[in-house]
C-alpha positions in Angstrom: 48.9 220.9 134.1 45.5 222.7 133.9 46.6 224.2 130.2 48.1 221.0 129.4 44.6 219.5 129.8 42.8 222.5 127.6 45.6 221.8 125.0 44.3 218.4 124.6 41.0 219.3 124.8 40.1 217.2 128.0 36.9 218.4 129.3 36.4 218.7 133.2 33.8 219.5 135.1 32.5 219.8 139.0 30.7 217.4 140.8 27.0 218.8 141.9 27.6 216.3 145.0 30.9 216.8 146.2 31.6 220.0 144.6 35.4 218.6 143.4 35.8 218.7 139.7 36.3 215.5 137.2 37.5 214.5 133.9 34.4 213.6 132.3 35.2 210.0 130.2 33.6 208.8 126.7 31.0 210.3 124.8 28.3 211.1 127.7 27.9 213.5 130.2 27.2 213.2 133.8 26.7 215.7 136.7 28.8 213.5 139.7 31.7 212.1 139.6 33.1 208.4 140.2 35.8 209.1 143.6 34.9 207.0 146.7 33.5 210.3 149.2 34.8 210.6 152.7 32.9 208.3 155.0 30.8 206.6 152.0 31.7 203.0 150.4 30.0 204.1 147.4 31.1 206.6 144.7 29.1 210.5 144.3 27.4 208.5 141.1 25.5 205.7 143.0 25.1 208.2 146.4 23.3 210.5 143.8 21.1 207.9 142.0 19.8 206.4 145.6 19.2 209.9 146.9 17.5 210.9 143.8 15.5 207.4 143.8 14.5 208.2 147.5 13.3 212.0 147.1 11.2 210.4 143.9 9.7 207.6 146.2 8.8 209.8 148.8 6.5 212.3 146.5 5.2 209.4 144.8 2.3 207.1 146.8 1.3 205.5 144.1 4.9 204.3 142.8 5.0 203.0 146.2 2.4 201.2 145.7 3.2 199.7 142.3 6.7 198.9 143.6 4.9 196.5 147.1 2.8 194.7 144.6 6.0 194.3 142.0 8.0 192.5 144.6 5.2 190.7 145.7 4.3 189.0 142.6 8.2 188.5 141.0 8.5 186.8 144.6 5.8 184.2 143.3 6.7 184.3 139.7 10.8 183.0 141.1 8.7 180.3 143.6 6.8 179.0 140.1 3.7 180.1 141.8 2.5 182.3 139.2 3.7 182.3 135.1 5.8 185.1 133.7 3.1 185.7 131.3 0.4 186.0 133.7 2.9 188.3 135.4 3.5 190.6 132.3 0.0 191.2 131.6 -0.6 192.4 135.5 2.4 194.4 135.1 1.5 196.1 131.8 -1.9 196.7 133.3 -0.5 198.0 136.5 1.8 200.3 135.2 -1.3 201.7 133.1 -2.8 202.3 136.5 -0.1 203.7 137.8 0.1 206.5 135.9 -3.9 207.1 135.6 -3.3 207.4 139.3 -0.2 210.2 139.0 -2.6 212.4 137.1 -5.6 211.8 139.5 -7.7 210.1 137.2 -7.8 207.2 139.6 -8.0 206.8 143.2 -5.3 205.1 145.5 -7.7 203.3 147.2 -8.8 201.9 143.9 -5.5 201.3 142.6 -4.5 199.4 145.5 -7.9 197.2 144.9 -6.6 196.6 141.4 -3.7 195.1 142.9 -5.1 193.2 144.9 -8.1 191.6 143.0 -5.5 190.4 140.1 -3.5 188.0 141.8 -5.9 187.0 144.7 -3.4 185.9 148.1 -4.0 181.8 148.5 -6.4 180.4 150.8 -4.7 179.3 154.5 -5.2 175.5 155.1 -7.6 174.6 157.7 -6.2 173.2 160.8 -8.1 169.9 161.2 
């Protein structure tokens, strides 16, 4: 079988996750492979991409930060509380921010008062 596979030049390769190997598909190449691992409902691929997305998350405080604020304000922008433009601009700005802030040109503390001061939070109604 395996020289039937290098006969029709089928290239394989192992799975950095699992450690199994796989037929890679298409035109692209991919370090994990698509089978279902033992205990998991998900495949080595989407495992991979949320650990990956997690070890990223926890170095970065200030993509933490950017990612609070995000859901925030696309929680007011589905309520038609705040325009997708308005939203936009903030995120264009914000993202600038947000990488001033990876390279320490910025403060945390001030990027979380940029964050804050754009979209001020509405003002309570008094209980009469």
């Amino acid at each position: 079988e395996f020289t039937k596979m290098l006969k029709s030049n089928i290239r394989i390769k192992k799975c950095k996750r699992c450690g199994k190997y796989f037929r890679l598909k298409g035109n692209y190449h991919t370090d994990y492979c698509s089978r279902i691992a033992e205990g998991e409902g998900r495949n080595c691929r989407e495992i991979a991409a949320s650990e990956k997305y997690k070890s990223k998350m926890a170095n970065n405080q200030a993509l933490k930060i950017y990612n609070k604020y995000y859901k925030r304000y696309m929680a007011r922008v589905k309520v038609n509380q705040l325009k997708e433009d308005k939203f936009n601009e903030w995120m264009f700005n914000a993202l600038a921010f947000k990488y001033d802030c990876e390279r320490g040109i910025i403060s945390l503390e001030d990027y979380i008062e940029f964050n804050e001061s754009y979209f001020p939070n509405r003002k309570k109604k008094e209980n009469k």
